[in-house]
N, CA, C and O of each residue as an XYZ file, in Angstrom:
780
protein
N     -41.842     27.550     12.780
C     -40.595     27.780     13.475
C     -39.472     27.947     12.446
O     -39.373     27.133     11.528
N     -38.554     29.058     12.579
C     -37.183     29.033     11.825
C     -36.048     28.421     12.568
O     -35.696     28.576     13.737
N     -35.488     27.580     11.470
C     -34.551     26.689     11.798
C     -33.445     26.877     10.931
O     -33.469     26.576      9.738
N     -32.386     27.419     11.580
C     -31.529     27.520     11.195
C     -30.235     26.172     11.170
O     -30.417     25.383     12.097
N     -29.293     25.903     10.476
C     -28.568     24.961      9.890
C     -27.532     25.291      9.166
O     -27.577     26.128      8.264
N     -26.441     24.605      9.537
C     -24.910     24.764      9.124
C     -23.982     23.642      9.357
O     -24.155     22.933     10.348
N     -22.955     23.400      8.491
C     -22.072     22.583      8.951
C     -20.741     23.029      9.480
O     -20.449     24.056      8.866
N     -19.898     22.754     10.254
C     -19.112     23.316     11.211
C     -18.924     24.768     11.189
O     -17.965     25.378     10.717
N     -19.959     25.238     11.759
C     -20.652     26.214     12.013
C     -19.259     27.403     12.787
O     -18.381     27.152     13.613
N     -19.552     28.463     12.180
C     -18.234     29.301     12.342
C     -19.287     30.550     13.003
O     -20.440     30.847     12.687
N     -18.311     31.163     14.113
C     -19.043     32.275     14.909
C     -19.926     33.119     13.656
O     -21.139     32.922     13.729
N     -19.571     33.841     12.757
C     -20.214     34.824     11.638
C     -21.240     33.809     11.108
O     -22.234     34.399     10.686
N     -21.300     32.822     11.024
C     -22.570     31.928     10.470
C     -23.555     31.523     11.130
O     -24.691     31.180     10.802
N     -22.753     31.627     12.581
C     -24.156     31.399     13.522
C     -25.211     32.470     13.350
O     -26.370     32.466     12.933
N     -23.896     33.933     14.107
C     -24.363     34.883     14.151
C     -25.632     35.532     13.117
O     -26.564     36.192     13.576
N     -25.483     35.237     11.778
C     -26.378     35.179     10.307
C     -27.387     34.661     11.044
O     -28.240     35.513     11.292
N     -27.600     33.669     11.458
C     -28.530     32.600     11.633
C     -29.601     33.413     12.349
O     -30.632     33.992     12.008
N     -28.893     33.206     13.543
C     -29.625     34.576     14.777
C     -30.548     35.686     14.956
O     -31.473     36.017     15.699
N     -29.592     36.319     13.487
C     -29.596     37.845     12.970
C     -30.928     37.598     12.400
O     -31.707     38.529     12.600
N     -31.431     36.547     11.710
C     -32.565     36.450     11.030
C     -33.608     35.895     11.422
O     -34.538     35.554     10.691
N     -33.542     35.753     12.644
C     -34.606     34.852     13.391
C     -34.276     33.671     14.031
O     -34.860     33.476     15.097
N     -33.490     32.832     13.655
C     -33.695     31.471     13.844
C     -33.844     31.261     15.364
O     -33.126     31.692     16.266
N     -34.750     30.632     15.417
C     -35.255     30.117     16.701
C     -34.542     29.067     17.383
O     -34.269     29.015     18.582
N     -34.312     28.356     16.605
C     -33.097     27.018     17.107
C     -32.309     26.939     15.440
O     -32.731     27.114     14.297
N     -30.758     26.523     16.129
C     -29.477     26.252     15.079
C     -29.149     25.108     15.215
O     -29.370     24.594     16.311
N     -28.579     24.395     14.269
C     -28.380     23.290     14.158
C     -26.701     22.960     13.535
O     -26.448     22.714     12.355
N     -25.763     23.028     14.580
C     -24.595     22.667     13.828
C     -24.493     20.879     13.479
O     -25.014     19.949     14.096
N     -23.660     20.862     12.322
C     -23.578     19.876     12.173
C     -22.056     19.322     12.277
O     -21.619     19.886     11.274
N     -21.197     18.767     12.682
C     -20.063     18.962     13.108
C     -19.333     18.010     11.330
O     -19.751     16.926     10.922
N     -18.054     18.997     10.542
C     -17.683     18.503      9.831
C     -17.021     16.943      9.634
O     -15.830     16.754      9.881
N     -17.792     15.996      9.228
C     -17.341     14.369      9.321
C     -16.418     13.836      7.552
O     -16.836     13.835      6.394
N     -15.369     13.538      8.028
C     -15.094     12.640      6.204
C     -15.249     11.747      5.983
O     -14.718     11.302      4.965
N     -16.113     10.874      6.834
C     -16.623      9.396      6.540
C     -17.850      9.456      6.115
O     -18.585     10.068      6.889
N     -18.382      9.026      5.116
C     -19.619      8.870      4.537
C     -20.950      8.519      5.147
O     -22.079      8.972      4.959
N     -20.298      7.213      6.235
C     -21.612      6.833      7.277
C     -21.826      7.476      8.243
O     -22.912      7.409      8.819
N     -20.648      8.401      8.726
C     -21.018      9.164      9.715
C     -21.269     10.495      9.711
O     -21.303     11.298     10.644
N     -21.497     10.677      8.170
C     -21.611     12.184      7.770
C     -23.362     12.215      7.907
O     -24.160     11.288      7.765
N     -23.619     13.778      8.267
C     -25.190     14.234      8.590
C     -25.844     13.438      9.324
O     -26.837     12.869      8.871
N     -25.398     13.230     10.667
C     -26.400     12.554     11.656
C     -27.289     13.843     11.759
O     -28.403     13.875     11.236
N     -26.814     14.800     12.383
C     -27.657     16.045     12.652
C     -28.826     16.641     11.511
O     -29.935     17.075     11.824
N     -28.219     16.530      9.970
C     -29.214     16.748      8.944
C     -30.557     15.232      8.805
O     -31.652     15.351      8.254
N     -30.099     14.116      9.380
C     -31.295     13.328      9.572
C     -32.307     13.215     10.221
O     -33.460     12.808     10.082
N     -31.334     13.879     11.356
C     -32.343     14.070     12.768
C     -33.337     15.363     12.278
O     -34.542     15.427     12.520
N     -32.642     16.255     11.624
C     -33.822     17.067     10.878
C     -34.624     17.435     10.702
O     -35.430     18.276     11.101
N     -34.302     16.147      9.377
C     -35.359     15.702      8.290
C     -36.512     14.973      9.355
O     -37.604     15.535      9.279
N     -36.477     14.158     10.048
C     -37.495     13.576     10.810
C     -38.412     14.583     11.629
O     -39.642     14.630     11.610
N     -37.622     15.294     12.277
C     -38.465     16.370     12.727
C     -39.257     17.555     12.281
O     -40.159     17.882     13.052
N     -39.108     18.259     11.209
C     -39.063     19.374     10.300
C     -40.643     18.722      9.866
O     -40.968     17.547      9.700
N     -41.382     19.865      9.770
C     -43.309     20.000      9.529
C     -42.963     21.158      8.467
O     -42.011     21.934      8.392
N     -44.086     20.973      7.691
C     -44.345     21.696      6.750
C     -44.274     23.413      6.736
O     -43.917     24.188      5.849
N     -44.944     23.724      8.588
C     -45.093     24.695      8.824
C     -43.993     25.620      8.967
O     -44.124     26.842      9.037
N     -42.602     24.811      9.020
C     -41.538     25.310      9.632
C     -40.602     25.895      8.589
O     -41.014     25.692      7.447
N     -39.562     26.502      8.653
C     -38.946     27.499      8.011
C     -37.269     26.982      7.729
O     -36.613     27.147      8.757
N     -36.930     26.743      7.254
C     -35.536     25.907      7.315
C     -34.288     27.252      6.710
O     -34.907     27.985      5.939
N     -32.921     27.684      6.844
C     -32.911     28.938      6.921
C     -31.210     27.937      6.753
O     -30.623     27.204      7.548
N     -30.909     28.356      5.412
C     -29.403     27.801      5.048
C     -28.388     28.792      4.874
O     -28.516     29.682      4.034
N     -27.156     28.670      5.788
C     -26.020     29.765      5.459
C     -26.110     29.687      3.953
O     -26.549     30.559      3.204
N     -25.519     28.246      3.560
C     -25.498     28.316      1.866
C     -25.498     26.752      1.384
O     -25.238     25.804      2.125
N     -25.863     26.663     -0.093
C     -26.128     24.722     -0.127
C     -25.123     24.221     -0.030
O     -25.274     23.025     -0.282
N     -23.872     24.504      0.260
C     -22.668     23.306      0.529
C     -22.886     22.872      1.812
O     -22.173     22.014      2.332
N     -23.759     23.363      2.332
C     -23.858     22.259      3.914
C     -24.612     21.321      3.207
O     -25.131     20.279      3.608
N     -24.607     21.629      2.542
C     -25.997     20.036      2.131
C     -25.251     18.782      1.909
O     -25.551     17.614      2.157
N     -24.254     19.291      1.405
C     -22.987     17.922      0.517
C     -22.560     18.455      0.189
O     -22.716     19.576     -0.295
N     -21.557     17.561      0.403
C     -19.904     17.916     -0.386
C     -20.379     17.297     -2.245
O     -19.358     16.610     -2.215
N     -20.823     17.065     -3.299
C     -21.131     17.255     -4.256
C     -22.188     17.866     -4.546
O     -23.044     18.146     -3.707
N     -22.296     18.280     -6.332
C     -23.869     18.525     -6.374
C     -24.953     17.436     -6.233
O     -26.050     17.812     -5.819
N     -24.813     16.382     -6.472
C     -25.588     15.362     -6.452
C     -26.190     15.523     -5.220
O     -27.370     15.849     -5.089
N     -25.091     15.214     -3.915
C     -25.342     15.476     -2.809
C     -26.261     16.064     -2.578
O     -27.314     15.478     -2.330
N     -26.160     17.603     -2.583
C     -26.612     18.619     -2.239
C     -27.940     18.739     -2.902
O     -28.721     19.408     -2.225
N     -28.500     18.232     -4.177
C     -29.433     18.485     -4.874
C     -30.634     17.184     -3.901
O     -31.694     17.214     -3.277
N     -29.797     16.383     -4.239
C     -30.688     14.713     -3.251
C     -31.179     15.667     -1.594
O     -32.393     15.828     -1.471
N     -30.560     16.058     -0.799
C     -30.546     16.751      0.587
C     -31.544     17.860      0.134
O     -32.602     17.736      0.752
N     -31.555     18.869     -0.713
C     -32.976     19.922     -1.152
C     -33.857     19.421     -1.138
O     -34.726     19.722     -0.319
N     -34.084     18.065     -2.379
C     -35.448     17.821     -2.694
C     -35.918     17.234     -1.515
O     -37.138     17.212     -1.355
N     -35.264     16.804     -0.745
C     -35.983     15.670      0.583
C     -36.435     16.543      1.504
O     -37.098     16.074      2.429
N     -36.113     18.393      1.450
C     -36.402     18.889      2.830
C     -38.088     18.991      2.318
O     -38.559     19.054      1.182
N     -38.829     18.975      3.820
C     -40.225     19.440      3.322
C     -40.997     20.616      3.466
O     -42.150     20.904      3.146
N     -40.175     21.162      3.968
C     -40.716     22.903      4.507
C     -39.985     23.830      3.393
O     -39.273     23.566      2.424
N     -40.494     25.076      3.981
C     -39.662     25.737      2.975
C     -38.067     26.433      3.317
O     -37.616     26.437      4.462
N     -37.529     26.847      2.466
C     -36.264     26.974      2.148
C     -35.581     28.025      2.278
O     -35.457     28.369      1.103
N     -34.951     28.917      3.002
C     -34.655     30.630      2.769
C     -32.674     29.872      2.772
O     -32.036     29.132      3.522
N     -32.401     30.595      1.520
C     -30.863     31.164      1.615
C     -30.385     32.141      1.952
O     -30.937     33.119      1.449
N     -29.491     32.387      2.666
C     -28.785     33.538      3.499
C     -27.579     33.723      2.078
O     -26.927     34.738      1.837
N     -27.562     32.651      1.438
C     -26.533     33.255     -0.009
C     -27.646     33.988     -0.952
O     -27.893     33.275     -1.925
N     -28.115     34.759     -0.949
C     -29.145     34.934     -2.052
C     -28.882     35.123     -3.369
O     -29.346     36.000     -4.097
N     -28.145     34.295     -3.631
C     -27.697     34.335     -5.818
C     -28.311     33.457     -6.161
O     -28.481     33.260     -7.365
N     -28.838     32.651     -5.217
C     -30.064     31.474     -6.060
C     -31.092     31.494     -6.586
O     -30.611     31.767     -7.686
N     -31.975     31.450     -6.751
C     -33.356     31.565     -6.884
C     -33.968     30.300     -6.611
O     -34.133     29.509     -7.539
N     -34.327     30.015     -5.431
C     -34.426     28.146     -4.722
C     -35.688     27.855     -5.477
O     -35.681     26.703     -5.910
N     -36.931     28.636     -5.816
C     -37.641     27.866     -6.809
C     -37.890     27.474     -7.803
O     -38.858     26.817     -8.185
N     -36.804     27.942     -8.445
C     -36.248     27.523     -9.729
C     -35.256     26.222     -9.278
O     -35.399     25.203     -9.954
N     -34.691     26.204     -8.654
C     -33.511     25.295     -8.058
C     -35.016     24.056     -8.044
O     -35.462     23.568     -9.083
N     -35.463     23.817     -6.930
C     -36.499     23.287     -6.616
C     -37.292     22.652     -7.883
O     -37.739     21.516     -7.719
N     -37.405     22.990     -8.545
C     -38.137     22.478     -9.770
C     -36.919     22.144    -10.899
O     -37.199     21.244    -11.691
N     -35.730     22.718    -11.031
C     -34.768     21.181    -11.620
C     -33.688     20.358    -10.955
O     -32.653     20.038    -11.539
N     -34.000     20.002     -9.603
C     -33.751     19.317     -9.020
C     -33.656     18.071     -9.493
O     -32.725     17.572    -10.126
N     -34.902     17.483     -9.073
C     -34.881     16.099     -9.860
C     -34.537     16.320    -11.557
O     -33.745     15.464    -11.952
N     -34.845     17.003    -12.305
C     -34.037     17.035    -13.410
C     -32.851     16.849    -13.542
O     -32.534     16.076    -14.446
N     -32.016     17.322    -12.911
C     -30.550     17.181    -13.144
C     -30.059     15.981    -12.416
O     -29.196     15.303    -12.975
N     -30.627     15.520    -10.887
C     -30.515     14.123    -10.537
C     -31.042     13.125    -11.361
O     -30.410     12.109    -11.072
N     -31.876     12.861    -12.249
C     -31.891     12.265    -13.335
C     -31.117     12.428    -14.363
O     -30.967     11.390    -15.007
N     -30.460     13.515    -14.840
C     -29.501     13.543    -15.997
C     -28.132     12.699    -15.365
O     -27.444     11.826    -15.895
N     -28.045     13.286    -14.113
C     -26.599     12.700    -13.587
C     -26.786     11.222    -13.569
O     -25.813     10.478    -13.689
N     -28.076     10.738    -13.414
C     -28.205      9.098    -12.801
C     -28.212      8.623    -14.636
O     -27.804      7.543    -15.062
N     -28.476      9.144    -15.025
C     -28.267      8.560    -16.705
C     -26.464      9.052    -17.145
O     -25.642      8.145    -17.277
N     -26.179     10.027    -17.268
C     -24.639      9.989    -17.172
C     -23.919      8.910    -16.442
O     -23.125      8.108    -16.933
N     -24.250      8.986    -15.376
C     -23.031      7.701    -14.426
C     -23.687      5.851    -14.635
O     -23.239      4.796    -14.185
N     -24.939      6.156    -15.544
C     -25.131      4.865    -16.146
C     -24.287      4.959    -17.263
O     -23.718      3.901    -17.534
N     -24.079      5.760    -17.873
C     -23.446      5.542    -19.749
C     -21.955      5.257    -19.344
O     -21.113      4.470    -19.777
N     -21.954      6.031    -18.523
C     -20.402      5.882    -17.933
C     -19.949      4.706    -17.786
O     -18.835      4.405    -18.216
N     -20.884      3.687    -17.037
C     -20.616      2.723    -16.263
C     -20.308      1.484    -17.137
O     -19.519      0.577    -16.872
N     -21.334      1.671    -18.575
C     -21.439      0.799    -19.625
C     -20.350      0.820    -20.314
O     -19.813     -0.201    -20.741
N     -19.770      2.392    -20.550
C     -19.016      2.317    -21.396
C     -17.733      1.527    -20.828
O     -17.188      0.666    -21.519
N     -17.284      1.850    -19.569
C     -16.271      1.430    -18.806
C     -16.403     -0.157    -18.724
O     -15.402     -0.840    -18.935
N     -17.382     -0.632    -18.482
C     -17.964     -2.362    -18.790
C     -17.721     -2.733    -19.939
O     -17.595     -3.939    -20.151
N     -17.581     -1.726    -21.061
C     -17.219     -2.367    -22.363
C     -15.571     -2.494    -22.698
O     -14.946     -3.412    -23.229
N     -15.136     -1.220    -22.181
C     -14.091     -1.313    -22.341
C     -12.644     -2.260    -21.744
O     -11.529     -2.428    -22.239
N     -13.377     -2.827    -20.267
C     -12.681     -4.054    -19.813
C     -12.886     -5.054    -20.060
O     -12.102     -5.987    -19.886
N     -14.338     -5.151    -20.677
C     -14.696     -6.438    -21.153
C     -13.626     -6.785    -22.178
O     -12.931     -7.572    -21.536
N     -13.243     -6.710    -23.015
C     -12.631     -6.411    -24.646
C     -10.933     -6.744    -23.656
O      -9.848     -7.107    -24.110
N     -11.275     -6.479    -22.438
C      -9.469     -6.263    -22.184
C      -9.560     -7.204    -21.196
O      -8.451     -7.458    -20.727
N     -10.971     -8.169    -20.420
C     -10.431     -8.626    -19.253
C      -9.489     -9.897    -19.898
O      -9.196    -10.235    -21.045
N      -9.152    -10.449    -18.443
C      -8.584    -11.816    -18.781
C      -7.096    -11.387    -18.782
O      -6.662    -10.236    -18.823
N      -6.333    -12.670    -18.725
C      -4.937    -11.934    -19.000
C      -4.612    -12.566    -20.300
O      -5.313    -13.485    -20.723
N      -3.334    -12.015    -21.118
C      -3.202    -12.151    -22.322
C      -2.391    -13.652    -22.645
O      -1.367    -13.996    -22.055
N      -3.081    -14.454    -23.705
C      -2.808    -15.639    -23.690
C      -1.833    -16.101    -24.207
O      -1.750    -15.604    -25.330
N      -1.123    -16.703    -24.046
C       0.171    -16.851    -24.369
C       0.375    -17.477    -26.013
O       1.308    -17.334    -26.803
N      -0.926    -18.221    -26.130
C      -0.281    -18.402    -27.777
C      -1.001    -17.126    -28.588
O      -1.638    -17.577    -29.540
N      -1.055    -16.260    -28.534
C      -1.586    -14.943    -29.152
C      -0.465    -14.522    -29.381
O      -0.440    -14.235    -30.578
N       0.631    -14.286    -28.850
C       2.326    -13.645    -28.898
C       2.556    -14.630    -30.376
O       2.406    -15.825    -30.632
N       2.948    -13.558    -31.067
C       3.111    -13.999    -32.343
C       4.674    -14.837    -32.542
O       4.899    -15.769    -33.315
N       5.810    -14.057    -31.411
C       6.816    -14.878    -31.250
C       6.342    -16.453    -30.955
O       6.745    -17.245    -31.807
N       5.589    -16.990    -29.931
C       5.420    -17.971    -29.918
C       4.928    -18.612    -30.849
O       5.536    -19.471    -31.487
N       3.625    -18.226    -31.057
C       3.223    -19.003    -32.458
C       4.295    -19.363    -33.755
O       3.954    -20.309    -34.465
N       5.112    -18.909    -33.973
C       6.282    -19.015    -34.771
C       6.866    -20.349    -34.277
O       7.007    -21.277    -35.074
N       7.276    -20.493    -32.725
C       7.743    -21.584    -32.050
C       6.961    -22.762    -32.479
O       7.410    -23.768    -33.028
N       5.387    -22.439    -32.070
C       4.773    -23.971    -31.955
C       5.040    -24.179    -33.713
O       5.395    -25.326    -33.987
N       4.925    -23.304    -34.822
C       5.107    -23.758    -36.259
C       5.988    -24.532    -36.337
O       6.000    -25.418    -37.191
N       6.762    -24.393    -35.605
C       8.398    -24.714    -36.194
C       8.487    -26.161    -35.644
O       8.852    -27.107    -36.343
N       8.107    -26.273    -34.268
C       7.754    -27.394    -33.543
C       6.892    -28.534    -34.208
O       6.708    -29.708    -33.884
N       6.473    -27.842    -35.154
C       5.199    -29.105    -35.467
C       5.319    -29.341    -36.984
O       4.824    -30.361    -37.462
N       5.929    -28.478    -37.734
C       6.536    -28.848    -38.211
C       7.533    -29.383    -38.835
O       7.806    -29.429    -40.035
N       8.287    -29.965    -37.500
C       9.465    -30.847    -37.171
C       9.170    -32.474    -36.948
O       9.975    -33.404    -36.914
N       8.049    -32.474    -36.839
C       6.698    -33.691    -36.874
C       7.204    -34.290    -35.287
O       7.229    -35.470    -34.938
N       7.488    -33.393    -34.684
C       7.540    -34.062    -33.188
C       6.320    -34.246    -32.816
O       5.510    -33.564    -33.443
N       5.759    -35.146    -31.757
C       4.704    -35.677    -31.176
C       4.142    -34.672    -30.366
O       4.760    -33.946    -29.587
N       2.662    -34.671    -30.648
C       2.421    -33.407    -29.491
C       2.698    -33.514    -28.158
O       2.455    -32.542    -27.443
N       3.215    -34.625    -27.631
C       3.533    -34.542    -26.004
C       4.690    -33.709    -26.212
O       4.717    -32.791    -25.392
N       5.769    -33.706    -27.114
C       7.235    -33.422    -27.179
C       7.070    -31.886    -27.318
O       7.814    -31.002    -26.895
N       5.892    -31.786    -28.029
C       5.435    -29.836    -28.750
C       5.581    -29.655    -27.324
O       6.679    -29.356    -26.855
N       4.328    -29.849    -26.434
C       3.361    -29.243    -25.272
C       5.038    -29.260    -24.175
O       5.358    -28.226    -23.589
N       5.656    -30.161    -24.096
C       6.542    -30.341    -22.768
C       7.632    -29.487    -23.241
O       8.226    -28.996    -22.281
N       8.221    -29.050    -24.641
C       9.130    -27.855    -24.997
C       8.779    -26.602    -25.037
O       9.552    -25.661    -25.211
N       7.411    -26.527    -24.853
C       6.619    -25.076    -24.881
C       6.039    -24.592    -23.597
O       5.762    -23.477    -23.156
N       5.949    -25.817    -23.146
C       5.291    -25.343    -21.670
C       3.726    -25.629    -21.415
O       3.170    -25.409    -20.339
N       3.080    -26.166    -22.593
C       1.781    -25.955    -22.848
C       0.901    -27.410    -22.469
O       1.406    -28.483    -22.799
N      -0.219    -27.388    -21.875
C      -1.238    -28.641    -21.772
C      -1.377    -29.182    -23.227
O      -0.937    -28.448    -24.111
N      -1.852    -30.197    -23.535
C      -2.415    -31.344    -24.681
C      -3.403    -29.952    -24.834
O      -2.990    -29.154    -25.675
N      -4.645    -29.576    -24.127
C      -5.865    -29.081    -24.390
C      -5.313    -27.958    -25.168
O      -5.460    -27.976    -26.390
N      -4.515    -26.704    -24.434
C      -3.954    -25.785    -25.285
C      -3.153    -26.472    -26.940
O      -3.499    -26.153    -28.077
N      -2.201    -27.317    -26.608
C      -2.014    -27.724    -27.995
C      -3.309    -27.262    -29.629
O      -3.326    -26.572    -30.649
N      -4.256    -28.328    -28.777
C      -4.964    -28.155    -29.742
C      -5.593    -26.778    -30.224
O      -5.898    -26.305    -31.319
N      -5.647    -26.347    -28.883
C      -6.885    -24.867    -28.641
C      -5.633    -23.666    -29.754
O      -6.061    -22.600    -30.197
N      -4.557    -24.007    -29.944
C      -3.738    -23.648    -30.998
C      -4.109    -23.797    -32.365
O      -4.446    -22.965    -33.208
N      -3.992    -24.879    -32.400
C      -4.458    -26.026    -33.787
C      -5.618    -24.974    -34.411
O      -5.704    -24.570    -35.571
N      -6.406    -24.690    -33.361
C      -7.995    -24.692    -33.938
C      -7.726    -22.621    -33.911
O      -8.480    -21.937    -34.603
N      -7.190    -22.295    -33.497
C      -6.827    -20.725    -33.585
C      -6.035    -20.246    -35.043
O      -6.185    -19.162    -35.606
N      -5.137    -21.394    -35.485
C      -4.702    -20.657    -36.874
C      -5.188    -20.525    -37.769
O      -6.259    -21.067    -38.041
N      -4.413    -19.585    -38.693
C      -5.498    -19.483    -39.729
C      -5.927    -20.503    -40.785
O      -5.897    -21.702    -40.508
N      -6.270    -20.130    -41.818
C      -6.557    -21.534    -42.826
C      -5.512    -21.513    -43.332
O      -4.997    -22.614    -43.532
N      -4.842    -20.425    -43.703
C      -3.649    -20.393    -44.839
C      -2.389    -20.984    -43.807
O      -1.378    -21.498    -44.288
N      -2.510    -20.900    -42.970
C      -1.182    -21.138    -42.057
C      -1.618    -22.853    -41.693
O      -0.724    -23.519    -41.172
N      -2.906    -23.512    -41.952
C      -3.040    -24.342    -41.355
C      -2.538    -25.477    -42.904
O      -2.176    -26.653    -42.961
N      -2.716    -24.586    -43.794
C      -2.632    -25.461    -45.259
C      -1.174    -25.506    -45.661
O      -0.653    -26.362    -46.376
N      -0.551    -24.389    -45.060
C       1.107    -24.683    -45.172
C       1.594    -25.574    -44.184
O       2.510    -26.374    -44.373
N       0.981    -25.426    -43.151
C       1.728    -26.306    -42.233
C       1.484    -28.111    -42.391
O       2.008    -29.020    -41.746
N       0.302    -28.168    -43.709
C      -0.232    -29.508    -44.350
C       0.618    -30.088    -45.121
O       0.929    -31.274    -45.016
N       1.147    -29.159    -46.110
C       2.213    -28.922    -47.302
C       3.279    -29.254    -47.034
O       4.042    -29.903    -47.750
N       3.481    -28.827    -45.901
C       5.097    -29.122    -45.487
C       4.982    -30.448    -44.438
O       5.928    -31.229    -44.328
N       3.904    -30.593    -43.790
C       4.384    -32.151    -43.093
C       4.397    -33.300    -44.257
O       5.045    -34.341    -44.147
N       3.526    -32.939    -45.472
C       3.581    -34.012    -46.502
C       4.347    -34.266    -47.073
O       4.632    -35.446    -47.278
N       5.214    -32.960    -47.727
C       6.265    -32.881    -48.064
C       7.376    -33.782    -46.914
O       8.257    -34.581    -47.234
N       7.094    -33.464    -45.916
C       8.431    -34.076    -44.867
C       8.191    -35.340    -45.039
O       9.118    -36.136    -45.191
N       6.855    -35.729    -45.042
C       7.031    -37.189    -45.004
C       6.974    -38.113    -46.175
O       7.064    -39.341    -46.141
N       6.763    -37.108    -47.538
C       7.478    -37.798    -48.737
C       8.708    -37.925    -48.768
O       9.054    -38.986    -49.286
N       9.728    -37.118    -48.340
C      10.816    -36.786    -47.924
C      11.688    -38.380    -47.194
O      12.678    -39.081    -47.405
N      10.302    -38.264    -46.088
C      11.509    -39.357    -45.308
C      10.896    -40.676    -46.051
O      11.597    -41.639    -45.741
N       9.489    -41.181    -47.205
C       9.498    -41.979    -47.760
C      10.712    -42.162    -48.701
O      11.549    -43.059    -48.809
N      10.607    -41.559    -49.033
C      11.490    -41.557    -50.031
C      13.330    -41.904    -49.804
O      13.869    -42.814    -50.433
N      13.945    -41.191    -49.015
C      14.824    -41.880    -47.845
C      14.849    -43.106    -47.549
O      15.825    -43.745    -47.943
N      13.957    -43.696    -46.891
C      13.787    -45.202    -46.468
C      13.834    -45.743    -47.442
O      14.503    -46.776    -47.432
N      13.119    -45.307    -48.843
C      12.900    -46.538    -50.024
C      14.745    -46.572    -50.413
O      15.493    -47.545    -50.500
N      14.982    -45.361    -50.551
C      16.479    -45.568    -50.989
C      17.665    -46.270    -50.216
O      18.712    -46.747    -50.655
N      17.211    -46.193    -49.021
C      18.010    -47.057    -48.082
C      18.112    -48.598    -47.920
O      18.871    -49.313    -47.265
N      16.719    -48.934    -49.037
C      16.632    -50.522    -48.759
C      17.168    -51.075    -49.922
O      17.251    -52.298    -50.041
């Protein structure tokens, strides 16, 4: 049997259909929702025998992408006539799944790369990373205030305090050694003179 098939099927496309035999047409009424797109191309596919003749205005009824449209070919099981004839469907037919495999490896690399690239960026940006601040907590701590006095002028938990501490560098951690020793030879030295 020839079976003709279209999606919102326009008088000149039926008419094609007709013109060439088709025994029964199959409009499919144009849908933009995804779940409710191709009830009519499923109902089809279920019915459609080997013996039968399937007879396409042209492959954009198949899907609105190529992916689409390539996935909707390989699944029909009869054979295939285009009323567009610039194709050559058995050539089509045999890199079908080729190119649905290239695409399913593309929109994997894609997917990785895009996974890498938020990875590296998720999270939001931490506040002692701002180099203005870090300047603050220096200055703060090396004023030899108590870390409750640091954390409650900065805004910051005890845990962050430290999670600071342990983020600078060595050279910044050995000046900031230098100079509390210094401060507190400083204020030894003060006191001894005061007594």
């Amino acid at each position: 049997m020839r079976i003709g098939y279209t999606v919102d099927g326009r008088k000149d496309e039926i008419d094609r259909l007709r013109f060439v035999g088709c025994e029964k047409i199959i409009v499919e009424k144009l849908m933009y929702s995804r779940k409710t797109a191709n009830i009519q191309w499923n109902r089809l596919m279920d019915q459609l025998s080997p013996e039968d003749t399937l007879v396409l205005v042209d492959l954009t009824c198949l899907g609105r992408t190529i992916s689409e449209m390539l996935r909707a070919f390989v699944q029909v099981p009869c054979e295939v006539e285009l009323l567009d004839d610039r194709l050559e469907l058995d050539e089509l037919k045999k890199m079908a799944p080729i190119l649905l495999e290239m695409e399913t490896s593309v929109i994997s690399e894609r997917t990785k790369k895009g996974m890498e690239k938020t990875s590296k960026k998720a999270g939001r940006i931490k506040k002692w990373e701002d180099p203005a601040f870090q300047q603050k907590f220096m200055y703060y701590v090396r004023e030899n205030l108590s870390v409750n006095e640091v954390c409650g002028i900065l805004g910051i938990s005890r845990s962050t305090f430290y999670r600071i501490l342990h983020t600078l560098t060595e050279e910044q951690q050995k000046q900031m050694a230098k100079e509390k020793l210094h401060s507190e030879l400083k204020q030894e030295m003060d006191e001894s003179l005061l007594k």
